[in-house]
VOBA-1610 file (N, C-alpha, C; in pm, whole numbers, padded with zeros to 5 digits, always signed):
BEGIN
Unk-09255-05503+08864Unk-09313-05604+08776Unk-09421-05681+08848Unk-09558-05704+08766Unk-09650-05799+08821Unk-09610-05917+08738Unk-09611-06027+08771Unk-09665-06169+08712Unk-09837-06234+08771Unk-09873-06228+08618Unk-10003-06321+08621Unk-10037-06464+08578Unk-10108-06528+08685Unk-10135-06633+08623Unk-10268-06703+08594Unk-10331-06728+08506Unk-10503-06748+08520Unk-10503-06874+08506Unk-10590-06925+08536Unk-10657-07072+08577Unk-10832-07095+08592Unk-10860-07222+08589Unk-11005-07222+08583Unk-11086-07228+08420Unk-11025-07226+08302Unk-11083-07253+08206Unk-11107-07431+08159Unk-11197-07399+08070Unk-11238-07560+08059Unk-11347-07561+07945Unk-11391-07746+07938Unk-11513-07711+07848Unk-11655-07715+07895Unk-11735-07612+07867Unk-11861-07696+07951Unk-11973-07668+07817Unk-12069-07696+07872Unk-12217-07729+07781Unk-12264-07540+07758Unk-12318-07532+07675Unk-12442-07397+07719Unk-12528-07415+07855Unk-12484-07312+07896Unk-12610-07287+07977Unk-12520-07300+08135Unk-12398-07363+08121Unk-12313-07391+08250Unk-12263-07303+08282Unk-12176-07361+08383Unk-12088-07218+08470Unk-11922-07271+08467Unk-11844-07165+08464Unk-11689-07159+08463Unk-11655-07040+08627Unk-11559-07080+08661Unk-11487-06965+08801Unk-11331-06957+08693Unk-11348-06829+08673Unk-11203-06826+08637Unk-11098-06768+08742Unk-10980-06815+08777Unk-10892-06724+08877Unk-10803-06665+08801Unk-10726-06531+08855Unk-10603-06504+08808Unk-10497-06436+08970Unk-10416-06511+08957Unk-10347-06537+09104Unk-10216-06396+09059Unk-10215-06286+09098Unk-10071-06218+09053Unk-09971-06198+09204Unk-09850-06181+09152Unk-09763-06174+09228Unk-09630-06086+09156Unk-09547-06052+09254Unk-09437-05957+09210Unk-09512-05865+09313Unk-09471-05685+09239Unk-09542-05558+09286Unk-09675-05550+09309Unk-09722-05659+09373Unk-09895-05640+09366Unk-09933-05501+09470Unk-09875-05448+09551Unk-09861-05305+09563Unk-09887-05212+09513Unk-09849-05243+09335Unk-09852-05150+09298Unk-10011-05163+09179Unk-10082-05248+09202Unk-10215-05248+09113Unk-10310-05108+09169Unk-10369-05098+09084Unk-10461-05024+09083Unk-10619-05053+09057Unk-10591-05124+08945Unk-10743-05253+08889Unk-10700-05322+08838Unk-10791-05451+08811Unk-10761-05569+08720Unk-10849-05527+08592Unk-10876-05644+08491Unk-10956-05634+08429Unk-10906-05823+08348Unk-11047-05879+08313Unk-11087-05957+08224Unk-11095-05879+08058Unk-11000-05953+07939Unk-11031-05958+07831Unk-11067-06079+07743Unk-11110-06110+07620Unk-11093-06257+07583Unk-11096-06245+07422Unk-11029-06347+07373Unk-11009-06316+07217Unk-11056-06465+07157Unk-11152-06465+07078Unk-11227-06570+06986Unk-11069-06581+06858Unk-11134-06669+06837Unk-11036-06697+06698Unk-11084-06647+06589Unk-11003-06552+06552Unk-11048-06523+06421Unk-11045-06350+06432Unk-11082-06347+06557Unk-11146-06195+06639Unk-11021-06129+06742Unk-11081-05974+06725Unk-10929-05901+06804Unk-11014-05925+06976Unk-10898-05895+07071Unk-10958-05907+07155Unk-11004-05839+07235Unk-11115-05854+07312Unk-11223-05740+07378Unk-11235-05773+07502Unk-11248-05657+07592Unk-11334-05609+07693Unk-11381-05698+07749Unk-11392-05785+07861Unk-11516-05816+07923Unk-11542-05731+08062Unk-11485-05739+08151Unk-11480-05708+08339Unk-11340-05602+08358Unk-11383-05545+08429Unk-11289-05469+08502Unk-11337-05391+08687Unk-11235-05439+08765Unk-11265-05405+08905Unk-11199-05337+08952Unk-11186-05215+09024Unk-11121-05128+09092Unk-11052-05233+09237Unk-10922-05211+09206Unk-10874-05312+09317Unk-10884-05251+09469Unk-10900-05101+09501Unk-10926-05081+09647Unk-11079-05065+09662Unk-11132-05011+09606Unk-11284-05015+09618Unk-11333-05119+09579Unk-11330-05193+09486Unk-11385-05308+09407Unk-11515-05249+09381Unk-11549-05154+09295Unk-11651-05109+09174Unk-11617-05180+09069Unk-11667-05249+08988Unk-11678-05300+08900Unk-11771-05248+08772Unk-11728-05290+08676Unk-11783-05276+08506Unk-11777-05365+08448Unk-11877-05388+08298Unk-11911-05517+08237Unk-11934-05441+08115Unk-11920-05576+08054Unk-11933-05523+07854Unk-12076-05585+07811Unk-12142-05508+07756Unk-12264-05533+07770Unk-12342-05695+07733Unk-12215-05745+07647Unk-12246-05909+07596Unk-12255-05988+07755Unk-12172-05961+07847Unk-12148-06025+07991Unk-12249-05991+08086Unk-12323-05888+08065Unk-12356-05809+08166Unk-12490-05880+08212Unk-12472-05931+08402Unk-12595-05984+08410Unk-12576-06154+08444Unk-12441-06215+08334Unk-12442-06315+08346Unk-12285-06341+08453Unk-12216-06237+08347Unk-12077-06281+08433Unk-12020-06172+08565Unk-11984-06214+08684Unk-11926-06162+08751Unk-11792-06139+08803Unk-11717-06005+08824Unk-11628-06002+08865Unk-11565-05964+09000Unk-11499-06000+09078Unk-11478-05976+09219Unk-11332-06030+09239Unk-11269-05987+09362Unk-11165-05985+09429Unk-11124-06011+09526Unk-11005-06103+09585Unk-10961-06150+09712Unk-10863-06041+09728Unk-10861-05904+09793Unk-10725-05868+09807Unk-10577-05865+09882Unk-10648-05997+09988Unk-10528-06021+10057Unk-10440-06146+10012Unk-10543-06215+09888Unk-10456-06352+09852Unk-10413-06283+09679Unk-10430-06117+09628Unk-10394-06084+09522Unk-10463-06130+09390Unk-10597-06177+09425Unk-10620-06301+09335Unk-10754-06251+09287Unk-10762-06254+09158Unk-10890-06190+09112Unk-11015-06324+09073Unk-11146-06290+09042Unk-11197-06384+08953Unk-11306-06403+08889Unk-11347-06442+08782Unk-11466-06435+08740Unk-11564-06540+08709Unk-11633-06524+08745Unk-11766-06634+08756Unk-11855-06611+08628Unk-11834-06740+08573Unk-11910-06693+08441Unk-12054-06838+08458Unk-12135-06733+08440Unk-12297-06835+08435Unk-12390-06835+08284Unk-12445-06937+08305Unk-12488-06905+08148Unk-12443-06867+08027Unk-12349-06974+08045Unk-12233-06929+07942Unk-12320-06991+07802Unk-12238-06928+07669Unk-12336-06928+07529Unk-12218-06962+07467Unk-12251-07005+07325Unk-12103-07056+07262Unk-12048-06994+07243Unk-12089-06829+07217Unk-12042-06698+07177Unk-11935-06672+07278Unk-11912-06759+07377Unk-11793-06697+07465Unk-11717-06783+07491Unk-11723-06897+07393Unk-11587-06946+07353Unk-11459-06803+07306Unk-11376-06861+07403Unk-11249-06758+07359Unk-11143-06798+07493Unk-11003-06751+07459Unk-10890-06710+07558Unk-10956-06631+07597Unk-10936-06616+07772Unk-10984-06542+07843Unk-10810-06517+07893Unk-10810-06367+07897Unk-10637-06290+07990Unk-10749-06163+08091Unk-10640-06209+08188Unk-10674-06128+08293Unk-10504-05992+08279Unk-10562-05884+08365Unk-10468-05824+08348Unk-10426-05715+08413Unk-10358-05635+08433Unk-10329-05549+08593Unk-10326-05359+08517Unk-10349-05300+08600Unk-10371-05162+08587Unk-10192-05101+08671Unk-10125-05085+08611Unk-10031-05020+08728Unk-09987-04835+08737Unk-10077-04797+08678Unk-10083-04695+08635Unk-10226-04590+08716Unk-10246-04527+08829Unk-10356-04457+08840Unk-10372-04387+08742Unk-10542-04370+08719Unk-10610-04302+08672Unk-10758-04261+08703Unk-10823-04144+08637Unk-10973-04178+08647Unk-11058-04276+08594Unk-11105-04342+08605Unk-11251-04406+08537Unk-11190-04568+08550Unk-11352-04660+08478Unk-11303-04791+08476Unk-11135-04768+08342Unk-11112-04894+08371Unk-11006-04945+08246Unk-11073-05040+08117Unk-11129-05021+07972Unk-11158-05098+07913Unk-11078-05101+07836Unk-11002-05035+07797Unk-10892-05019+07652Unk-10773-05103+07697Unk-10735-05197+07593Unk-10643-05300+07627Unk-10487-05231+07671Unk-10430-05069+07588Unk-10310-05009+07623Unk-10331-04893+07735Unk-10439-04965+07855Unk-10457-04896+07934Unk-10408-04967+08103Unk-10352-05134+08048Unk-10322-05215+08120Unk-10164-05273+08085Unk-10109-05298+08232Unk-09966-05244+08193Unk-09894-05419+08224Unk-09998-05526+08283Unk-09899-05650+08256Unk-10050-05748+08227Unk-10029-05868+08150Unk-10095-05964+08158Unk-10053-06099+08126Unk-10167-06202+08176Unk-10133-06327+08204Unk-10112-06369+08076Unk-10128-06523+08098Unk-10049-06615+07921Unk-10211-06676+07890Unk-10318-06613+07973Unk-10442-06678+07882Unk-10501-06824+07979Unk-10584-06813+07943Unk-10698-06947+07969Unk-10792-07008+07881Unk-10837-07110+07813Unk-10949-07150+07726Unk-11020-07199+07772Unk-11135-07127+07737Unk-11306-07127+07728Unk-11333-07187+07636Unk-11435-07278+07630Unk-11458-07389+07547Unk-11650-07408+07553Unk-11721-07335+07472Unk-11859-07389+07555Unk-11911-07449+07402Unk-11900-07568+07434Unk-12031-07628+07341Unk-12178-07582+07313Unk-12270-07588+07191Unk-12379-07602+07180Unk-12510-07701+07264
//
């Protein structure tokens, strides 16, 4: 079993910046990648980041791409994403979430990730 926990959400203006963390613990042994998703209200939830946890290659969804970054501490287990230039459009719960399963390629499909956190809110004003 992994347990996740994310942190770092808040409200800020357009145009600001958010660090999101997600700290896991349990089998962290047994990850393979993380990945960032986030769900608007109203909306199913999607894709943003995903990082290969021994290589740290990374992928982005093309709404993020450019602005937000994803990267990895792997000796403190702790993932995170740096979001810049944030737009109101990315108001949403942001869940981070663990791969425990090898495979080929990035992970974007949400039943391709086998534990996740309880969420964070993103809040960006106009």
């Amino acid at each position: 079993q992994v347990q996740l926990v994310e942190s770092g959400g808040g409200l800020v203006q357009a145009g600001g910046s958010l660090r999101l963390s997600c700290a896991a613990s349990g089998r962290t042994f047994g990850i393979y990648g993380m990945g960032w998703f986030r769900q608007a209200p109203g909306k199913e939830r999607e894709f943003v980041a995903t990082i290969d946890w021994t290589g740290g290659s990374t992928y982005y969804a093309e709404s993020v791409k450019g602005r937000f970054t994803i990267s990895r501490e792997n000796a403190k287990n702790t993932m995170f994403l740096q979001m810049n230039n944030l737009e109101p459009e990315d108001t949403a719960v942001y869940y981070c979430a663990a791969v425990l399963r090898w495979g080929f390629g990035f992970k974007i499909r949400m039943n391709e990730y086998d534990a996740w956190g309880q969420g964070t809110q993103v809040t960006v004003s106009s």
